[in-house]
MISEVO-170208 format. One record per residue: residue in one letter; x, y, z of N, C-alpha, C in turn. Coordinates in steps of 0.05 Angstrom, whole numbers, padded with zeros to 5 digits, always signed. Atoms other than C-alpha are relative to their C-alpha. Layout:
N
AXYZXYZXYZ
...
***
This chain:
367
X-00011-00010+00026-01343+00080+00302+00012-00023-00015
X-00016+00018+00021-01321+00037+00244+00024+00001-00008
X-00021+00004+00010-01255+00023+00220+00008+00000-00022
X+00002-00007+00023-01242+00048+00159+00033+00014-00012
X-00012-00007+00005-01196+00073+00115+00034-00009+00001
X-00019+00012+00006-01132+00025+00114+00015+00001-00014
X-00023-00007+00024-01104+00026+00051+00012+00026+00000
X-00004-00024-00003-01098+00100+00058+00022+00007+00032
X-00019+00002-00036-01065+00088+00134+00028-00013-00013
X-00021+00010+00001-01014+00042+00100+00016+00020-00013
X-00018-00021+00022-00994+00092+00040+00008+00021+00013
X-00010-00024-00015-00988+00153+00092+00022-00010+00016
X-00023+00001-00012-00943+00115+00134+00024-00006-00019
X-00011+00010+00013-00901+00088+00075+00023+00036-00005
X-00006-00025+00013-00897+00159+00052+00024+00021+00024
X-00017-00012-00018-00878+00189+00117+00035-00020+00011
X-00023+00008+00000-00826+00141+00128+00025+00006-00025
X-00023-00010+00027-00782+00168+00062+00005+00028+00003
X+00005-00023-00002-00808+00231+00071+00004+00018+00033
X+00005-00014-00022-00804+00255+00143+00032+00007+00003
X-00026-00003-00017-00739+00282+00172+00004-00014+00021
X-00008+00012-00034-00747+00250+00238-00012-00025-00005
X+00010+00031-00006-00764+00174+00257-00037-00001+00000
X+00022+00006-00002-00826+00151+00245-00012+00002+00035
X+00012+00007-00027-00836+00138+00329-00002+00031+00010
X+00003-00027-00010-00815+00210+00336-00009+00022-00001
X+00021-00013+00000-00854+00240+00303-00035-00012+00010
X+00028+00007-00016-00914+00198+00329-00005+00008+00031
X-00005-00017-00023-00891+00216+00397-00015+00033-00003
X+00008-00032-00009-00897+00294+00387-00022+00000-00011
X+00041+00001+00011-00971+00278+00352-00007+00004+00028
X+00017+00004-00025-00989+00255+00420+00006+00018+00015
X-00001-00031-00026-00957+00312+00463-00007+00018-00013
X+00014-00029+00006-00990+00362+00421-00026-00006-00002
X+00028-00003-00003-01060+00332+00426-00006-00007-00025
X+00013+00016+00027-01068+00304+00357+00002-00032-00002
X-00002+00023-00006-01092+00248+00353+00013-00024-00029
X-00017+00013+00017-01052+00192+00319-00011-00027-00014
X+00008+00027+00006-01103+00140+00298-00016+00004-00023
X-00002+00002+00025-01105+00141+00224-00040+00000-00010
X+00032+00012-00004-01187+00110+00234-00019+00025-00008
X+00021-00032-00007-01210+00186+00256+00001+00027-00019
X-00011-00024+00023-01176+00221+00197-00012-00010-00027
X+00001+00015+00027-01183+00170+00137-00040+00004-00016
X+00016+00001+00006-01236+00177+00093-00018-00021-00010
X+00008+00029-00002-01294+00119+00086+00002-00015-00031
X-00004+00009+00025-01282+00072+00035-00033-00023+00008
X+00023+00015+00000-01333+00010+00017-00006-00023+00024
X-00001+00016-00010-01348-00043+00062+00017-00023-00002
X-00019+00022+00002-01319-00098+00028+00030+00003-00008
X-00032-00007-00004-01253-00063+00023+00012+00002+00024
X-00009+00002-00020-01248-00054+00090-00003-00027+00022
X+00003+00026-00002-01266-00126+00106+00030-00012-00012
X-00034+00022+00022-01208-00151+00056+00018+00015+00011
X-00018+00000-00003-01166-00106+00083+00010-00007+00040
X-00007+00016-00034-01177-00130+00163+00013-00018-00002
X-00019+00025+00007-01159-00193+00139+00023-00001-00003
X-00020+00006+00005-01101-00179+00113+00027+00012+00009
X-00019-00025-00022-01072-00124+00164-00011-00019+00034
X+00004+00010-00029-01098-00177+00226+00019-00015+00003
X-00026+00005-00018-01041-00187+00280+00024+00013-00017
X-00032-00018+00004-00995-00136+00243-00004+00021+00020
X+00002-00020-00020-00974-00082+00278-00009+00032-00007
X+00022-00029+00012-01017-00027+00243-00015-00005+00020
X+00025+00012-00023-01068-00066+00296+00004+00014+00028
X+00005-00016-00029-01032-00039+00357-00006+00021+00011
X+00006-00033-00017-01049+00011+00402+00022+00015+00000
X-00023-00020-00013-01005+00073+00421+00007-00008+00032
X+00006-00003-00027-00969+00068+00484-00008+00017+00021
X-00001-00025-00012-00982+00104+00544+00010+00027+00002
X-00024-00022+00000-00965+00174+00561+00024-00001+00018
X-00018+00004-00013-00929+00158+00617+00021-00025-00009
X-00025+00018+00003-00891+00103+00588+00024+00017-00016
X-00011-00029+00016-00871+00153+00534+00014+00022+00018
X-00019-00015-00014-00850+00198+00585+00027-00015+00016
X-00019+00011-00018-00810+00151+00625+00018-00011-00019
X-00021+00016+00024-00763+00119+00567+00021+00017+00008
X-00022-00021+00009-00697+00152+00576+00011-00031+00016
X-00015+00016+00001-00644+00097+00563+00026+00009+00023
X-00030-00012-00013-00579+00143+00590-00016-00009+00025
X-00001-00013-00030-00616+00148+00658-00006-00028+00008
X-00009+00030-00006-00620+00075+00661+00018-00013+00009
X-00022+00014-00015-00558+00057+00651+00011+00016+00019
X-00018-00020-00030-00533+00112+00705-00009-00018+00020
X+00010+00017-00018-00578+00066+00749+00004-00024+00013
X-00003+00026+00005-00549+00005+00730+00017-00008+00022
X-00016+00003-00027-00510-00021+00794+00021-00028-00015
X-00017+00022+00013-00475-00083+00748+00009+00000-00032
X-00003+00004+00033-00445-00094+00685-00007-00011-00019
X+00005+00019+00014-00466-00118+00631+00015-00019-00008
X-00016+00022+00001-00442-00190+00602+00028+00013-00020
X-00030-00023+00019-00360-00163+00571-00013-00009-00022
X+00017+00003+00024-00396-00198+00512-00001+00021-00013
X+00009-00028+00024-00431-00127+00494+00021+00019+00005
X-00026-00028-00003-00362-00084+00513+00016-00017-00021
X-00011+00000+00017-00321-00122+00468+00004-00014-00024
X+00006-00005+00016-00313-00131+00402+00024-00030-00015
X-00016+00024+00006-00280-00212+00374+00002+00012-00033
X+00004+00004+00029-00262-00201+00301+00000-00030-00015
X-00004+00024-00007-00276-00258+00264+00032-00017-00014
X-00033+00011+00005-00213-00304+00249+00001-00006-00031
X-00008-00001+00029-00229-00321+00176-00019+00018-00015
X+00010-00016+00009-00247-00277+00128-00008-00011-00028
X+00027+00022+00021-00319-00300+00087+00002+00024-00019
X+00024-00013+00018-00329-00247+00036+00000+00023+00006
X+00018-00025-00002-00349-00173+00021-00028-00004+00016
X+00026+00011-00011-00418-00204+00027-00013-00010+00021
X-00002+00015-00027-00406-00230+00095-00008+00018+00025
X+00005-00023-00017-00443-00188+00152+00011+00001+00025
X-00018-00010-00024-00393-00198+00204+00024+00002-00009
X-00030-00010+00009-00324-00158+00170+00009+00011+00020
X-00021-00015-00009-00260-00149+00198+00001+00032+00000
X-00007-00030-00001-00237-00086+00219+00023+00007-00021
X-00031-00011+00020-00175-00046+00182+00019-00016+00018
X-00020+00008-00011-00118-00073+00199+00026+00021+00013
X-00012-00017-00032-00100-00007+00237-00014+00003+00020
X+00018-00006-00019-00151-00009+00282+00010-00019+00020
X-00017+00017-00022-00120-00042+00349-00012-00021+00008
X+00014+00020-00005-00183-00092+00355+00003-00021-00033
X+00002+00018+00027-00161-00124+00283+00021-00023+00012
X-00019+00025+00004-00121-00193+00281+00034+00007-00006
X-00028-00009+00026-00069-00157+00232+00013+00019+00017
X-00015-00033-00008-00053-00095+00278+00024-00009+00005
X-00033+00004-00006+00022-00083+00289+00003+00030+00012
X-00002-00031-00010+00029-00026+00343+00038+00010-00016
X-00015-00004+00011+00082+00020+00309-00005+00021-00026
X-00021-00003-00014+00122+00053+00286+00001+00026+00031
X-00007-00020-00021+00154+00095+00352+00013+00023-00010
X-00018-00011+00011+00206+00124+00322+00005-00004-00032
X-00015-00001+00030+00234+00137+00248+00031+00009+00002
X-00037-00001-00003+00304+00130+00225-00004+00036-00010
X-00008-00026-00005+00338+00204+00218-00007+00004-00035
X-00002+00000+00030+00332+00191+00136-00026-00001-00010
X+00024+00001+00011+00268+00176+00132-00019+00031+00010
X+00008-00015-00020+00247+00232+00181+00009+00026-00020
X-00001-00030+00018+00290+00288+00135-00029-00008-00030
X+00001+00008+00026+00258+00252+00064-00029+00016+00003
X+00026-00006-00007+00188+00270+00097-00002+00024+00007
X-00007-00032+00007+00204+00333+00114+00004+00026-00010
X-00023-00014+00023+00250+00361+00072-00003-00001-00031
X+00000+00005+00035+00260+00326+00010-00020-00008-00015
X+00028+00008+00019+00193+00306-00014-00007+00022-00010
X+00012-00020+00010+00168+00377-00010+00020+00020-00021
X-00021-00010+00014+00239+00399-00044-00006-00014-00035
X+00000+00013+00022+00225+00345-00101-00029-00001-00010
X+00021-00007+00008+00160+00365-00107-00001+00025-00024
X-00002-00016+00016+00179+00437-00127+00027+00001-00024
X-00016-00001+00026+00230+00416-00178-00007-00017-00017
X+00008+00017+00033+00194+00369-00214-00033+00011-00006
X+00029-00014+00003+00134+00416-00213-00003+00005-00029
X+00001-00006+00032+00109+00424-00290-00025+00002+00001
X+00020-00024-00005+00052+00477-00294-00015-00013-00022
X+00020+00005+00013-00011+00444-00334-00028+00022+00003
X+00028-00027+00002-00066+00507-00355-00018-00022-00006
X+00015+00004+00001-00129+00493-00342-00020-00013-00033
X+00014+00013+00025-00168+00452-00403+00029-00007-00018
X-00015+00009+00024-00102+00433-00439-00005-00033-00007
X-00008+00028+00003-00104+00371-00471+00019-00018-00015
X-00017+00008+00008-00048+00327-00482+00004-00010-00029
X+00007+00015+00020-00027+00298-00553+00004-00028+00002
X-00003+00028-00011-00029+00224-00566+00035+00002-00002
X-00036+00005-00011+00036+00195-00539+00014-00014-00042
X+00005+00015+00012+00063+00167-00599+00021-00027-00003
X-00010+00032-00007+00083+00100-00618+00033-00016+00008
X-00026-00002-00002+00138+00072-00588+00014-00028-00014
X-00009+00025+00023+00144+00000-00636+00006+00010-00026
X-00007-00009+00025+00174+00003-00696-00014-00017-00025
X+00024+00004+00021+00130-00013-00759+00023-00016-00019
X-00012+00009+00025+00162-00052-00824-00010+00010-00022
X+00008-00001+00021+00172-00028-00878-00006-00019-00028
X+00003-00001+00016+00152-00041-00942+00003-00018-00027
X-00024+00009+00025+00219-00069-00980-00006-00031-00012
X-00009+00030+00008+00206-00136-00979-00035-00018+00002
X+00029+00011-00013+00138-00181-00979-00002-00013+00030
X+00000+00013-00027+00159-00217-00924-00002+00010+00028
X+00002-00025-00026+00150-00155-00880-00030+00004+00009
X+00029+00000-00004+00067-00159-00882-00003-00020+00011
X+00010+00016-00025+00036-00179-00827+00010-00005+00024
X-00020+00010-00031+00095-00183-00778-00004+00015+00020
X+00007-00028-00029+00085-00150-00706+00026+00016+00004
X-00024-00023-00012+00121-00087-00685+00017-00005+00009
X-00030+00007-00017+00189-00096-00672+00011+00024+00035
X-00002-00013-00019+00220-00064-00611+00017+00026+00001
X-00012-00018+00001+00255+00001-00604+00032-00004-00005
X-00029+00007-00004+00333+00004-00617+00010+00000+00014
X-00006+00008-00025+00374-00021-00571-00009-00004+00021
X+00018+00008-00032+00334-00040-00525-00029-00020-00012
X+00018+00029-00003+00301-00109-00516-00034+00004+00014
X+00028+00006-00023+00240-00084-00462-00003+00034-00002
X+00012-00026+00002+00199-00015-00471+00005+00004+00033
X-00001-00010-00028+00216+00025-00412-00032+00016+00009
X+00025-00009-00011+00164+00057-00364-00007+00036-00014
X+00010-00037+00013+00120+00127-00393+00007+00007+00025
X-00008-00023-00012+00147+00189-00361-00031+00011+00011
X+00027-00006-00021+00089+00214-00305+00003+00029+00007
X-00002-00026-00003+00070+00284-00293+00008+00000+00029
X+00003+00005-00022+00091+00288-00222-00012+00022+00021
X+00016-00012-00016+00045+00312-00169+00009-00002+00033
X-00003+00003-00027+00039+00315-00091-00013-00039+00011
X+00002+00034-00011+00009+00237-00099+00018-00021-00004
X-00021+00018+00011+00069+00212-00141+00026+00007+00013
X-00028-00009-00004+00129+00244-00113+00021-00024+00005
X-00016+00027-00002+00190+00192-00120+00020-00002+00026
X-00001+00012-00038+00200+00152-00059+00023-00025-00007
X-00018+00032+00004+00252+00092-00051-00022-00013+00012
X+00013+00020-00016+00217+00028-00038+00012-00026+00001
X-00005+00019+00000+00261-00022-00036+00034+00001-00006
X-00031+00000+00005+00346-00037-00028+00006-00024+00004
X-00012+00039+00011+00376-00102-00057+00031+00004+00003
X-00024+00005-00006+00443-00118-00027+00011-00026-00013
X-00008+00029+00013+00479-00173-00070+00035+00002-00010
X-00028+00006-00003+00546-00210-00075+00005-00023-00015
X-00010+00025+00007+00568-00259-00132+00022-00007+00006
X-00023+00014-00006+00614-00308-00114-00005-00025-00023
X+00001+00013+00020+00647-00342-00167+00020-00025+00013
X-00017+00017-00018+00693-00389-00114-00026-00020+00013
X+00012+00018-00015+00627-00414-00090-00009-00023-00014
X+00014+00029+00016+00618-00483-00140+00022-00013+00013
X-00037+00018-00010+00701-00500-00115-00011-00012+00035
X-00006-00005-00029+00694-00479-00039-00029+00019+00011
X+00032-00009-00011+00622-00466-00002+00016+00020+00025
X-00002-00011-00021+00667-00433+00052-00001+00029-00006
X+00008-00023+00020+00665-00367-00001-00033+00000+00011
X+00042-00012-00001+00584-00378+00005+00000+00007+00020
X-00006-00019-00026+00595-00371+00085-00002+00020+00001
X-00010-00028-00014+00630-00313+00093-00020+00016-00016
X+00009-00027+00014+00592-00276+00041-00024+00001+00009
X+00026-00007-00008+00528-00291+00069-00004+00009+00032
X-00005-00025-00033+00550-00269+00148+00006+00022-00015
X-00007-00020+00007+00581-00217+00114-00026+00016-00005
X+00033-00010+00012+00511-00187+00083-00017-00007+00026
X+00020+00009-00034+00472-00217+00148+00015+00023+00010
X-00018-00011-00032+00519-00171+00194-00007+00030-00010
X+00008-00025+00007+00521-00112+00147-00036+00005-00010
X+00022+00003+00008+00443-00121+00134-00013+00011+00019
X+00018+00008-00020+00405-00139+00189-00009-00029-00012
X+00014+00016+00006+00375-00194+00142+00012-00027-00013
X-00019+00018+00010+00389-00257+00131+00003-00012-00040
X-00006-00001+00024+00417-00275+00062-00012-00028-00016
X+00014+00020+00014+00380-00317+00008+00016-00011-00026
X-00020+00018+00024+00426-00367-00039-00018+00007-00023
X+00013+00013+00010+00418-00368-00106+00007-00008-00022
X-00012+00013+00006+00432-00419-00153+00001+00001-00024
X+00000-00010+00029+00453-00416-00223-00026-00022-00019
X+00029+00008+00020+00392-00437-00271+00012-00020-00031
X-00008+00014+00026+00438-00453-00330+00041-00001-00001
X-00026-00005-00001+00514-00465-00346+00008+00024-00020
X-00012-00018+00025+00555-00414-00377+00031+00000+00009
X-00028-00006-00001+00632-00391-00391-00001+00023-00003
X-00006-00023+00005+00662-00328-00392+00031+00002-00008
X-00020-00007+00011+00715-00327-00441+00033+00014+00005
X-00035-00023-00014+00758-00262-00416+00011-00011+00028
X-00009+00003-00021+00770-00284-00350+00002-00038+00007
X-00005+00027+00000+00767-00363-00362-00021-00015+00027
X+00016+00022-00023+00705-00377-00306-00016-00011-00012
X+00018+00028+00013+00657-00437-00315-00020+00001+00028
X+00013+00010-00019+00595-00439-00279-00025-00030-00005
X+00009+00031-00001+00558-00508-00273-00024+00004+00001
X+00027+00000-00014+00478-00516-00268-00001-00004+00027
X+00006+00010-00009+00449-00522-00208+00018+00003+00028
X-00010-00007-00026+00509-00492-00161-00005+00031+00002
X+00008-00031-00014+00505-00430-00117+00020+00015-00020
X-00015-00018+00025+00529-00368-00158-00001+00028+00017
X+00011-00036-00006+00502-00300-00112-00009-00002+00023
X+00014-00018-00022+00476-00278-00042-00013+00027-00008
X+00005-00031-00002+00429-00220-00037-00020-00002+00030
X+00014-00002-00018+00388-00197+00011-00025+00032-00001
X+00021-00012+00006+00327-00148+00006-00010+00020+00023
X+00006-00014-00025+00313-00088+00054-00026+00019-00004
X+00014-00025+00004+00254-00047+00065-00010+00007+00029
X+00005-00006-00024+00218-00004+00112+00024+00024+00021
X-00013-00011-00019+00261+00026+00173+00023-00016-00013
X-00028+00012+00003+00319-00019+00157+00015+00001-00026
X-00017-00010+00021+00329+00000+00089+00009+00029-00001
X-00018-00032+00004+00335+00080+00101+00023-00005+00023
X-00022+00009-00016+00378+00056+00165+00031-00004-00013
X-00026+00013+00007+00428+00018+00118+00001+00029-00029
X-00008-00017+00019+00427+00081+00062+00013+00016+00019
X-00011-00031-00020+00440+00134+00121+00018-00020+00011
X-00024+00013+00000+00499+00080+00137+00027+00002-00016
X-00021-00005+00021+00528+00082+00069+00004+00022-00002
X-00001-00029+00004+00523+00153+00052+00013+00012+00023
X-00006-00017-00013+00546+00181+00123+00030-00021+00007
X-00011+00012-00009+00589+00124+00142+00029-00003-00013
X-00027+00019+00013+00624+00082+00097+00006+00012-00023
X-00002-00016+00025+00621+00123+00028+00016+00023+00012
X-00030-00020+00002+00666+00186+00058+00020-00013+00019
X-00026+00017-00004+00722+00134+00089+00009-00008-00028
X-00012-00003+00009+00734+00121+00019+00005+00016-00023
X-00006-00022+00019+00779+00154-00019-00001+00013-00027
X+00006+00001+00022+00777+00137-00083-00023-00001-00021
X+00033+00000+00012+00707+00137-00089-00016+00028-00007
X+00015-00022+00017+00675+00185-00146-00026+00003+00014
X+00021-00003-00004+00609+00170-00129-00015-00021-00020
X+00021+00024+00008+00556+00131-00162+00000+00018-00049
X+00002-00014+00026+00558+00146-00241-00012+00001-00021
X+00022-00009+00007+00514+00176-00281-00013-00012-00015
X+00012+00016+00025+00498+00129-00333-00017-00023+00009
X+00007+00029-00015+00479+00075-00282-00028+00000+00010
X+00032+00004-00001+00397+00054-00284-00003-00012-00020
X+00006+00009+00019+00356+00021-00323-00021+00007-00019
X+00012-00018+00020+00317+00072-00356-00021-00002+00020
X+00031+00005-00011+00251+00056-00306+00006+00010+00033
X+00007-00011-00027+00272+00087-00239+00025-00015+00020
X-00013+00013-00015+00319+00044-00209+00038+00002-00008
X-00033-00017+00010+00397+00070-00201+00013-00035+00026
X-00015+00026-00022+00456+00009-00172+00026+00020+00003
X-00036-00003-00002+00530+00021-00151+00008-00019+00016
X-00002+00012-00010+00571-00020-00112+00037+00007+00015
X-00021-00002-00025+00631-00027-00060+00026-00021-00009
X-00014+00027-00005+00698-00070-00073+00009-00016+00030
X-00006+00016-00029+00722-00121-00014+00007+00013+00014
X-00016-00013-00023+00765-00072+00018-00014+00024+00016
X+00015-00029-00006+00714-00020+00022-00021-00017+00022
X+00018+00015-00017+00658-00077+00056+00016-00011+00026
X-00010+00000-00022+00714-00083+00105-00009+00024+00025
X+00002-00024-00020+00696-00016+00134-00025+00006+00005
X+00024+00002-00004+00626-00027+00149+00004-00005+00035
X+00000-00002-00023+00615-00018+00216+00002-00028+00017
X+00008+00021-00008+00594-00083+00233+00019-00021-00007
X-00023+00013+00013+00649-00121+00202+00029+00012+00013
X-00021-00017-00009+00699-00073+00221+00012-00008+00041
X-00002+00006-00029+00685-00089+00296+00010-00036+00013
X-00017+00027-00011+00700-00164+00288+00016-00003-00026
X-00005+00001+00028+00735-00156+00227+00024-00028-00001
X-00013+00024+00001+00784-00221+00252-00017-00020-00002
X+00008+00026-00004+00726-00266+00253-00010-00008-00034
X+00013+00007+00032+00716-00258+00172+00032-00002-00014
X-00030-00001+00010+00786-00282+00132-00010+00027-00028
X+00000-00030+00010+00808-00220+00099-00005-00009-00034
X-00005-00001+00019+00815-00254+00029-00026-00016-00013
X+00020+00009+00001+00744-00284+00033-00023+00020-00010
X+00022-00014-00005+00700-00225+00045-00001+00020-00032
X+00012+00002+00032+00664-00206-00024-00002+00036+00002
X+00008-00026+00003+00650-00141-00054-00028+00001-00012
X+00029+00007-00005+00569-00125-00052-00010+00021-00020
X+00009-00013+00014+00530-00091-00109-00032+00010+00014
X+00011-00008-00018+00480-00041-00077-00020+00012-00030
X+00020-00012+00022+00410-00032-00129-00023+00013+00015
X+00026-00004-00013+00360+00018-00103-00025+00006-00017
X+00022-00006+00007+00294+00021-00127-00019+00013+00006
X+00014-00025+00004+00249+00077-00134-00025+00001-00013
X+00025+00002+00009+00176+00097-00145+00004+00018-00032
X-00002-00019+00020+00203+00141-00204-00006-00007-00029
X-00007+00020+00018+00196+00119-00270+00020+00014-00028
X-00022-00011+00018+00258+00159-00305+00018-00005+00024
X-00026-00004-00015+00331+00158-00279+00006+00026+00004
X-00014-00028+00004+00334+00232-00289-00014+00006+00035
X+00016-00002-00028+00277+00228-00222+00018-00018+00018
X-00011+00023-00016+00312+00170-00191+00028+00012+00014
X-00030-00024+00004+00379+00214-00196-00001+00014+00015
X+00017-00020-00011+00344+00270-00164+00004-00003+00031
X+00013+00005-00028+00321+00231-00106+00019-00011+00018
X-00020+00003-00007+00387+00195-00095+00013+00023+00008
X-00017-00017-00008+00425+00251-00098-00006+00033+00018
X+00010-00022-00015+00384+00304-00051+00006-00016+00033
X-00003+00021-00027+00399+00245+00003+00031+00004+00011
X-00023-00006-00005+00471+00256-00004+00023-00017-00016
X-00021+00010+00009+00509+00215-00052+00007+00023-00032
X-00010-00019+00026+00551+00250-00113-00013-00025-00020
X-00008+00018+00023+00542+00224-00181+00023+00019-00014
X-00022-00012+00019+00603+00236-00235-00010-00002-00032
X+00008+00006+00028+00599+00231-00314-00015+00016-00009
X+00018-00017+00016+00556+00245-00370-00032-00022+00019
X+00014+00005-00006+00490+00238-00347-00024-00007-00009
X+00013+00003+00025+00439+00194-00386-00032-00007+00015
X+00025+00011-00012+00364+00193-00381-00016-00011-00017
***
């Protein structure tokens, strides 16, 4: 019998490969255990001679050429029952898995894993535990500050434009054409747009800045010391100098600071160690004292972020200080301004989120 019909063998397999549900092999397989035969030759219809000439040529030593295998090989294939057989291991090579050390590229066909996956470079087993603050916030107060800043949008409404928040020139004078938008009143820097808030935005702290100017530290560096154990002890972290940029005076009180000397400690908390050091203040050191209103209401900067702060006598009663409180001179140790920052982008949210945690605010209350 002649050999015929090629082109027509290639386009059927082409086809069935896009088109079949199952693997090309597997369905060739069940051809053969049902008795059909699988050799394209005995089906195809004859074309001309010299087509089937041109196309030997150009299909010789591909693997359209080969045979089918046996039935019995076909029967005998079963991988699992192999390796059940296998009496050794293979090389650890194929069990485990090197990521590689630098990272080439999207385009690169050997990528890192995530960096939670325990075979990545980056992994960090953790956390075990959560502090008690973070543990209610997740809880409790998210799904609490969820339903009070809930604001009901009907289906197809659409919002109007926001409108402008620069202020335009008028008119009065020629010299007013052409000039760019001035900025809102009182205020130098457009604050952040107000966000509908949902179950993806709900306002979260991300970040607590502990800071301490010292205005003794250009005279006497032993001021920069204490204030930076001081903040190290009550922290956890160690404290980062930093140095004044430009000179200035301050009139009412007669200080002078110089370029170029230290002026401030702060220190920067996040993670476990910043709800740690809020559920410190709030349970701890904020009801020891007495005189303390609370944090007050006016205090943010319009974008989410609320401060208050502690005088000297109050950073005495910090736990951590308190316990060696002879190894810090009493007339040294600074009073620390405490700014938390918030995913919120109003004070009226920021407010909210502070104060469901446990601190009062007093005053008129500005948002």
């Amino acid at each position: 019998m002649a050999p015929h019909g090629l082109t027509l063998r290639l386009q059927s397999r082409i086809i069935r490969l896009h088109r079949s549900p199952t693997p090309y092999g597997l369905s060739r397989i069940s051809r053969q255990a049902s008795g059909v035969s699988t050799n394209p030759l005995l089906s195809s219809p004859a074309t001309t001679p010299q087509a089937i000439s041109k196309q030997k040529a150009s299909l010789h030593g591909s693997s359209f050429t080969t045979p089918d295998p046996p039935e019995e090989v076909i029967k005998s294939f079963n991988p699992a029952e192999r390796a059940r057989r296998r009496t050794t291991q293979l090389p650890p090579s194929r069990y485990q898995f090197r990521p590689p050390k630098y990272y080439r590229g999207p385009l690169h066909p050997h990528q890192p894993p995530s960096p939670s996956d325990p075979a990545s470079r980056e992994f960090i087993p953790g956390p075990f535990s959560l502090p008690r603050l973070q543990q209610t916030y997740t809880s409790t107060l998210r799904p609490d500050l969820l339903t009070l800043c809930y604001q009901h949008i009907p289906y197809g409404y659409q919002a109007p434009p926001p409108p402008s928040r620069l202020r335009e020139w008028d008119n009065s004078s020629p010299y007013y054409k052409n000039r760019p938008l001035r900025a809102p009143r009182n205020a130098n820097n457009l604050s952040l747009l107000p966000r509908h808030i949902s179950f993806r935005n709900v306002p979260e702290i991300t970040r607590v800045t502990v800071s301490s100017m010292i205005k003794q530290a250009a005279e006497d560096s032993a001021y920069l010391h204490v204030a930076g154990m001081a903040l190290q002890a009550i922290t956890g972290v160690r404290a980062n100098v930093h140095i004044a940029r430009r000179a200035f005076t301050v009139n009412r009180t007669g200080f002078n600071q110089r370029k170029g000397k230290p002026i401030a400690v702060s220190c920067d908390l996040r993670g476990e160690m910043m709800y740690e050091f809020l559920a410190k203040v709030i349970e701890v050191v904020a009801p020891g004292v007495k005189e303390w209103k609370g944090v007050k209401g006016s205090s943010g900067d319009g974008s989410g972020n609320l401060g208050f702060g502690f005088r000297p006598e109050t950073v005495g009663s910090f736990p951590e200080i308190a316990v060696n409180y002879d190894s810090y001179p009493s007339k040294m140790i600074p009073g620390i301004d405490i700014i938390v920052h918030t995913t919120a982008t109003t004070d009226k949210h920021a407010r909210l989120l502070i104060a469901s945690m446990g601190v009062p605010f007093y005053g008129k209350h500005l948002n």
